[in-house]
N, C-alpha and C positions, 0 to 999 in steps of 0.2 A: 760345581766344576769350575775350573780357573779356565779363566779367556784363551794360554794356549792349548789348551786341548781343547775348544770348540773351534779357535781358527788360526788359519795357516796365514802367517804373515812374511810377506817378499818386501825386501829393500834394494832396489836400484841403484846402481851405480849411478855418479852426480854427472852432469852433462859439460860440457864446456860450452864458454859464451856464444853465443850464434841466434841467428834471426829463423833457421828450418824449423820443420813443425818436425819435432821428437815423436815414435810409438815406442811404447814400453810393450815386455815381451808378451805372448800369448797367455793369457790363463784359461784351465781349463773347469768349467764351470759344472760339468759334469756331478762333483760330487759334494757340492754349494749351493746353497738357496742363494746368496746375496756376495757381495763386493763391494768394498772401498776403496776409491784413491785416494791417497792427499799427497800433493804435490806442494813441494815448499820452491817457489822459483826468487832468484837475486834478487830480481828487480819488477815491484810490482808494474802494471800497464792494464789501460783500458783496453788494447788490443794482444792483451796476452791470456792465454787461456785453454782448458781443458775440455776434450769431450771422449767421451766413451766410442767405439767403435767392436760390431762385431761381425762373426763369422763359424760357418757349419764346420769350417777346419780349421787345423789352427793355421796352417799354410795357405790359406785361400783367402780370398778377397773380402776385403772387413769393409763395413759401411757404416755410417755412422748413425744413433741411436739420438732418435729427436728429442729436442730437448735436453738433452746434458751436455751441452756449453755452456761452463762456469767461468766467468771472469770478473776480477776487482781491480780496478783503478791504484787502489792504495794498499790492498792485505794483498801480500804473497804468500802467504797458504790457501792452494785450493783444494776443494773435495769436492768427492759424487759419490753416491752410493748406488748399485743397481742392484733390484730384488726381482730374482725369477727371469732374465734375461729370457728371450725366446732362440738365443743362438746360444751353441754350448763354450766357444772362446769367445773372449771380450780382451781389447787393450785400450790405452788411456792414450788418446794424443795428446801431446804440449805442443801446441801453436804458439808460436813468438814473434809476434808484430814490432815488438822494440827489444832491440838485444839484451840477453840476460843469459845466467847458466840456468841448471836445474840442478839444483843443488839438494834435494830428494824426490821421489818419487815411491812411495808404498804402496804395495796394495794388501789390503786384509781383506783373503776368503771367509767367509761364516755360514754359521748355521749348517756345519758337516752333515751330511747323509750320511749316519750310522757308522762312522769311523773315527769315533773316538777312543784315546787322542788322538790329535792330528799332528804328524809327524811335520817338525819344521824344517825348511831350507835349511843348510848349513848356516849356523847362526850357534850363538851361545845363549842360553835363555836359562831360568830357572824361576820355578813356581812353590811359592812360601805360604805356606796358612799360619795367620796369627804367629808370627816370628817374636820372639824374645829383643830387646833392646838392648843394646851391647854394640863390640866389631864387627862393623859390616865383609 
């Protein structure tokens, strides 16, 4: 099976510069073993960084999931992965201690409960087995 028909991948619109801690939107984990973030932020910092936060709704009070505060000094790409959440929505915070944009933020649901394939976000995608070489 090709990776988009096992997982649903969301792309983020990019942030403008500021020092607030960013959530990205609810996902609903419902019908997901697991989850990825990877945030690609401007400008790396020791006090910039990512954590997982969740909740029983997707509208109700999210708290944050110990231990997935990821941050690098010098690499602005961060990720985290969560497998099996015990809450059914989960969002990514970007905490920004030294100004920078968020110039992506993804996340890839996986490992679908029995709904393959998984229908994507409005997005343009296309899956090739062993393609011929030639005009792309």
């Amino acid at each position: 099976m090709f990776f988009l028909d096992n997982c649903k991948v969301t792309v983020e619109a990019p942030t403008v510069t500021g020092t607030t801690t960013i959530s990205s939107n609810a996902y609903d984990m419902g019908l997901f073993d697991g989850i990825t973030f990877v945030v690609r932020l401007g400008t790396p910092a020791a006090n910039n960084s990512i954590k997982v936060n969740q909740s029983a709704t997707s509208g109700g009070s999210y708290n944050d999931l110990t231990g997935t505060a990821v941050s690098n000094a010098s690499n602005n790409q961060l990720m985290v992965t969560i497998l099996r959440p015990g809450k059914q929505f989960l969002k990514c915070s970007v905490v920004r201690g030294t100004t920078t944009t968020i110039d992506s933020l993804v996340a890839i649901q996986w490992r679908a409960k029995g709904m393959r394939p998984v229908t994507q976000p409005t997005s343009t995608s296309e899956e090739w087995l062993s393609p011929a070489e030639g005009t792309a």
